[in-house]
Backbone as ProteinMPNN parsed JSONL, in Angstrom:
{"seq_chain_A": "XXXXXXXXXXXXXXXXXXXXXXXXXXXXXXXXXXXXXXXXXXXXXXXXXXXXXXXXXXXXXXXXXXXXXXXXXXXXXXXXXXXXXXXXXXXXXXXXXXX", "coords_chain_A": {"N_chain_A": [[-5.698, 18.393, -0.551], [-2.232, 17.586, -1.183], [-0.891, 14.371, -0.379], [2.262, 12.138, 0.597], [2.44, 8.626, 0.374], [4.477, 6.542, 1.703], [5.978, 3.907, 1.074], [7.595, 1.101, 2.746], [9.36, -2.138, 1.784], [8.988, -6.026, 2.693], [11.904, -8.309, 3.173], [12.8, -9.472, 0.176], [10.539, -9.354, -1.512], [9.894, -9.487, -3.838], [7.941, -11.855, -5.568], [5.284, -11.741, -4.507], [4.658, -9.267, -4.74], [4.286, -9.276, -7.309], [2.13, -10.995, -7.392], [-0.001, -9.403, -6.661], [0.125, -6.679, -7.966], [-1.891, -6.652, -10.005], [-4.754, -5.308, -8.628], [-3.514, -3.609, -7.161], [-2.212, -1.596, -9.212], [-4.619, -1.122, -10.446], [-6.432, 0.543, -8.243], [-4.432, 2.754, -8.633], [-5.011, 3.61, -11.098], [-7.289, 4.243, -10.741], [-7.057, 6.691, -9.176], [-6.069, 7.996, -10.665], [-7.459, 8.706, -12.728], [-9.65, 10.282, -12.012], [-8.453, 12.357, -11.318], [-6.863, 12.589, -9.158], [-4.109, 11.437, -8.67], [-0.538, 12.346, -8.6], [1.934, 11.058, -8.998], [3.342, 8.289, -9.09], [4.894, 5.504, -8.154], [7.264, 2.443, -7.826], [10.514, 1.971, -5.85], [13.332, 0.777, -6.963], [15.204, -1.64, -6.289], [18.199, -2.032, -6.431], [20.149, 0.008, -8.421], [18.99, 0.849, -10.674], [16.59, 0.702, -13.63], [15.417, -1.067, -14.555], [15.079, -3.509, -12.013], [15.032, -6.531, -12.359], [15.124, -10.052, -10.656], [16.317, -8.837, -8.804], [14.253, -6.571, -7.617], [12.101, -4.779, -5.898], [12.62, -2.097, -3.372], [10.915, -0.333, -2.105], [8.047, 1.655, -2.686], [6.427, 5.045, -3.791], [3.424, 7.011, -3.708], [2.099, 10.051, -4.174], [-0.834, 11.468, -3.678], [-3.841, 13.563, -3.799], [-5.883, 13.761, -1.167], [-8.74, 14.114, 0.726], [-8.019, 14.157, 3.443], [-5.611, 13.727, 5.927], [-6.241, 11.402, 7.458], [-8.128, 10.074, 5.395], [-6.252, 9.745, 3.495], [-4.657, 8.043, 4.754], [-6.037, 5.83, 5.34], [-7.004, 4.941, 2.852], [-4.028, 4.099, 1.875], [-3.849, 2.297, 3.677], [-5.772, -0.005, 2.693], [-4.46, -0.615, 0.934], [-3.652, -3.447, -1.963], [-0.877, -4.216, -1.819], [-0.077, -4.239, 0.793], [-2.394, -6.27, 2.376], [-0.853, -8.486, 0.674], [0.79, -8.716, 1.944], [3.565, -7.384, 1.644], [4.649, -4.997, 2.28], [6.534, -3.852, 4.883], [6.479, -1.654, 6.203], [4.611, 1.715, 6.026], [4.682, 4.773, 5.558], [2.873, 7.827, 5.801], [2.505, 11.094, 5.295], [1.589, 14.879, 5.206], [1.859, 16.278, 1.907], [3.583, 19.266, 0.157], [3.432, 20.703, -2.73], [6.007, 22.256, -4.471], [7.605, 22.411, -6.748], [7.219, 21.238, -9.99]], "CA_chain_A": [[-4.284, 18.472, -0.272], [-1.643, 16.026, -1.613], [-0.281, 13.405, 0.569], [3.127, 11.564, 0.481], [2.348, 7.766, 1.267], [5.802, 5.766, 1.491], [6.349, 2.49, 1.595], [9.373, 0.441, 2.63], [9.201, -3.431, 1.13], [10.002, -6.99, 3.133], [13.105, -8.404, 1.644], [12.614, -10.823, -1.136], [9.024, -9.053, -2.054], [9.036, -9.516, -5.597], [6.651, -12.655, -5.911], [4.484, -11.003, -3.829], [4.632, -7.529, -5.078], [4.002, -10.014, -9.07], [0.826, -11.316, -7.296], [-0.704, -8.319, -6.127], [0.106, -5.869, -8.726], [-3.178, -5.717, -10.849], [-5.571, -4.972, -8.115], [-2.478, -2.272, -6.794], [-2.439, -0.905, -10.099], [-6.013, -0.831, -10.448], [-6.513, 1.094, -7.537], [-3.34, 3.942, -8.665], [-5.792, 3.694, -12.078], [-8.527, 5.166, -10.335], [-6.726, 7.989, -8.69], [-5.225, 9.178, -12.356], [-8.723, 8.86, -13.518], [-10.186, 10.972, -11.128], [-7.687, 13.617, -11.28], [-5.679, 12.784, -7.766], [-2.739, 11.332, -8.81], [0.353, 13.133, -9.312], [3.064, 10.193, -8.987], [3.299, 6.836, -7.7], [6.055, 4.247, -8.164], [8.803, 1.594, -6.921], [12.113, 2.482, -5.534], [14.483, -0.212, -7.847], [16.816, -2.523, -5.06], [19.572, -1.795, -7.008], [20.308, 0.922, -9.13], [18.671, 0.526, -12.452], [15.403, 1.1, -13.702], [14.888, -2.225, -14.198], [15.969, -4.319, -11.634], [14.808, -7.805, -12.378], [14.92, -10.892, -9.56], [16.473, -8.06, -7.085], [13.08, -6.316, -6.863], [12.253, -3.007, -5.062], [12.664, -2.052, -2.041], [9.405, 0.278, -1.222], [6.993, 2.367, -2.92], [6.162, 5.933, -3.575], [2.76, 6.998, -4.291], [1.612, 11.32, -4.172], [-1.821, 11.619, -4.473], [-4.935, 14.894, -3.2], [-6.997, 13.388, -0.582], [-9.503, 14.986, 1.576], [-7.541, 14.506, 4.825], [-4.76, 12.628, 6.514], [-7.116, 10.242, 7.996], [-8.4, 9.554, 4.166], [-4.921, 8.903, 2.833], [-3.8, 6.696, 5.481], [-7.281, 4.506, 5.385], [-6.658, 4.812, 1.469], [-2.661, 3.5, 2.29], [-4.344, 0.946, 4.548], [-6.39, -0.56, 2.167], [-3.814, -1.471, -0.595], [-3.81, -4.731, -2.04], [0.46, -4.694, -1.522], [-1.088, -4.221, 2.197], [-3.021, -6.845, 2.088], [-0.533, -9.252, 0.309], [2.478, -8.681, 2.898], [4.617, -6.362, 0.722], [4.899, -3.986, 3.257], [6.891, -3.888, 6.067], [6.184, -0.12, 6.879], [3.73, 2.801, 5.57], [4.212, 6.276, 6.205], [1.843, 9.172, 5.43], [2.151, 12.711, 5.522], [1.105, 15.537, 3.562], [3.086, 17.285, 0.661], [2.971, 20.653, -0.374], [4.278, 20.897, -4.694], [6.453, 23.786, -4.64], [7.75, 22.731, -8.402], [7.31, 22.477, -11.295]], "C_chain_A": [[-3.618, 17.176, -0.732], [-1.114, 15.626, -0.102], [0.58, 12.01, -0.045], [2.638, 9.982, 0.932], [3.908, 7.025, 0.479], [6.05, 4.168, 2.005], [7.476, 1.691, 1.547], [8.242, -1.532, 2.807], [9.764, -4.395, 2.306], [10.838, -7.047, 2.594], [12.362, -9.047, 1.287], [11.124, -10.641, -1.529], [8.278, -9.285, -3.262], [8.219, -10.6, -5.818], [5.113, -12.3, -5.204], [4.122, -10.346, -4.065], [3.865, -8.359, -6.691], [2.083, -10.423, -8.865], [-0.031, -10.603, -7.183], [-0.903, -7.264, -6.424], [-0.738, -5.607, -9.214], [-3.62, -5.488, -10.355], [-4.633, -3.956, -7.352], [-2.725, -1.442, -7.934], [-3.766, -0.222, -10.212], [-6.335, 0.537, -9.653], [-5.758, 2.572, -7.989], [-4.515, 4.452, -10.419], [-6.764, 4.612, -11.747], [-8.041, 6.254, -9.856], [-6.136, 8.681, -9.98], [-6.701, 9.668, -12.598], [-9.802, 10.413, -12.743], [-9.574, 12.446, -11.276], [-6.606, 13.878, -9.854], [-4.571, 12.282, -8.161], [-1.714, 12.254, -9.141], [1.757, 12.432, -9.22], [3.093, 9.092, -8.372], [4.033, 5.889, -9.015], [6.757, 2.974, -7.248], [9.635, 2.354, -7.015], [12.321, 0.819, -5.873], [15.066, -0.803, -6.254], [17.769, -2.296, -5.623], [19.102, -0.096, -8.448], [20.207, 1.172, -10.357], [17.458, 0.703, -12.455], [14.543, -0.68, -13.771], [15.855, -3.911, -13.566], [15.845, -6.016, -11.509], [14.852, -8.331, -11.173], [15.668, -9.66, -8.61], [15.362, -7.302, -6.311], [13.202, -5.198, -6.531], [12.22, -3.182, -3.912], [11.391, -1.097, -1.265], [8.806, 0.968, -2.708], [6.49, 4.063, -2.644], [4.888, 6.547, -4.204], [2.148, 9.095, -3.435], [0.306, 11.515, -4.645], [-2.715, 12.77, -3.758], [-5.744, 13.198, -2.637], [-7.645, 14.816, 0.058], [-8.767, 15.605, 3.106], [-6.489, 13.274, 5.118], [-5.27, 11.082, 7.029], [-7.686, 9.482, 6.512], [-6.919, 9.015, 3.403], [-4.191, 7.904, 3.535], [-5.058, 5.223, 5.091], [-6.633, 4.199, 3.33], [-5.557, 3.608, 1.424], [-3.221, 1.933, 2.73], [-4.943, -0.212, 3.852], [-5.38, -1.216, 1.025], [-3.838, -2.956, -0.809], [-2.197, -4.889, -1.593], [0.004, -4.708, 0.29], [-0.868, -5.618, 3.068], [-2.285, -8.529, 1.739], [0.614, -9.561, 0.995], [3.597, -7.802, 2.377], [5.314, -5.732, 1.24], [5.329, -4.025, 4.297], [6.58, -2.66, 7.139], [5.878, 1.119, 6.023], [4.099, 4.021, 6.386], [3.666, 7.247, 5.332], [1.748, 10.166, 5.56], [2.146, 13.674, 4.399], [2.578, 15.926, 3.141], [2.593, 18.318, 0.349], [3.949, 20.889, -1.967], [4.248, 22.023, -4.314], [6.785, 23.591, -6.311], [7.171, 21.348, -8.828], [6.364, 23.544, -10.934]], "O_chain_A": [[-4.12, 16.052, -0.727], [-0.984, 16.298, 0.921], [0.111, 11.131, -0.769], [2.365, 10.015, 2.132], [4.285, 6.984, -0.693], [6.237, 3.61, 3.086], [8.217, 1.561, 0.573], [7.245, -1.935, 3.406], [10.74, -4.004, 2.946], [11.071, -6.306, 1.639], [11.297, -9.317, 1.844], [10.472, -11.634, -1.853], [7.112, -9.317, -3.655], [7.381, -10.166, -6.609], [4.023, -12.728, -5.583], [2.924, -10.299, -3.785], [2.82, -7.841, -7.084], [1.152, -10.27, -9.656], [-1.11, -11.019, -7.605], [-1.705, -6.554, -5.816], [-0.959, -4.396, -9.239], [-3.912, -4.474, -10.99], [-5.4, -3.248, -6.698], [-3.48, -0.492, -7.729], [-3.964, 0.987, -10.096], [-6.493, 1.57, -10.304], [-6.415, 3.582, -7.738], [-4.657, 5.643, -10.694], [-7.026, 5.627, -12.392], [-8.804, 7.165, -10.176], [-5.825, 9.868, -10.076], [-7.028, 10.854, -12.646], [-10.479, 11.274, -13.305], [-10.237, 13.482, -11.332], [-5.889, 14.836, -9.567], [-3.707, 13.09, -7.82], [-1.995, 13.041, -10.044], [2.745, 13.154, -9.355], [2.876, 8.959, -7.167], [3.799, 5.703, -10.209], [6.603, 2.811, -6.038], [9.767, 3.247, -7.852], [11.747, -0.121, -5.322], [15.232, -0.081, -5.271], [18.639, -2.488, -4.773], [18.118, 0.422, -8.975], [21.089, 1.628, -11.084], [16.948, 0.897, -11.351], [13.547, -1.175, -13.244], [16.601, -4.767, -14.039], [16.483, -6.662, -10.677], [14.678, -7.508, -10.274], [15.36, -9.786, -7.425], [15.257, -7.216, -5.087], [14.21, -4.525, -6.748], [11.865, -4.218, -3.35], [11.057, -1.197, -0.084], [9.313, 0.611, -3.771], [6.197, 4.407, -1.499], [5.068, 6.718, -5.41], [1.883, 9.195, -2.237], [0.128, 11.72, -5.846], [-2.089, 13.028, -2.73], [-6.021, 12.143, -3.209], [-7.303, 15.996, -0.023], [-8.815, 16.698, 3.671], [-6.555, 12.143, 4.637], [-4.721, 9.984, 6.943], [-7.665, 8.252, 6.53], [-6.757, 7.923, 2.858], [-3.347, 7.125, 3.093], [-4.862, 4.067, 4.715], [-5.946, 3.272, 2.902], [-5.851, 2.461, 1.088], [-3.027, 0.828, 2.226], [-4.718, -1.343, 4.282], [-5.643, -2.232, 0.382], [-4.043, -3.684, 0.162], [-2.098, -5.866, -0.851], [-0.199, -5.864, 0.661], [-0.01, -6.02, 3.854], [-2.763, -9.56, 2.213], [1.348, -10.511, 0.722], [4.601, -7.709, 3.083], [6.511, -5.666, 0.963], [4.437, -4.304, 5.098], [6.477, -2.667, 8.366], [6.784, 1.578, 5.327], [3.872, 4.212, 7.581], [4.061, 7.4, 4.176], [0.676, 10.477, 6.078], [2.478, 13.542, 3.221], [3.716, 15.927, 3.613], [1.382, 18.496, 0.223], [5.127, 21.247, -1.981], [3.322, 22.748, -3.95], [6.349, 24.415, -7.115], [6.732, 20.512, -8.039], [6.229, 24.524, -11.667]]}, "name": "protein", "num_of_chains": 1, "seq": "XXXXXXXXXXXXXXXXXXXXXXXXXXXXXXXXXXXXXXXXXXXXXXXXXXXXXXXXXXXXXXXXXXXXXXXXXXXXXXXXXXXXXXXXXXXXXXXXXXX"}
């Protein structure tokens, strides 16, 4: 089953979010590879795709786990986690109605 994990950002995250990115990435690497991914991003702080020193404000990442309890430990484990990024994780499933 997929599962929504959402993350909302401290403020002023971006040196943080700069440090902690390749072993984040890494990690979203292995779920393409695998075949679980089906989306994972930033939400922009401002309204642009790229929003330079304003930074993002959270994180959206859709991926098939086994179980709620596997996508939160998954969630749990991130390196943005890990590095303070995060002010607040939430987890629940998704069901793809489209495409």
């Amino acid at each position: 089953m997929y599962y929504a994990i959402i993350s909302e950002d401290i403020d002023n995250s971006l040196p943080l979010r700069q440090t902690a990115r390749p072993a984040h990435i890494e990690r979203l690497q292995t779920l393409k590879k695998e075949g679980r991914l089906l989306i994972a991003g930033p939400h922009p702080a401002i309204d642009t795709s790229d929003p330079g020193d304003a930074g993002f404000s959270g994180s959206l990442v859709v991926a098939e786990f086994d179980s709620l309890a596997a996508a939160q430990n998954w969630a749990d484990s991130d390196p943005y986690m890990d590095a303070g990024v995060y002010s607040k994780v939430t987890v629940k499933p998704f069901k793809m109605v489209l495409p």
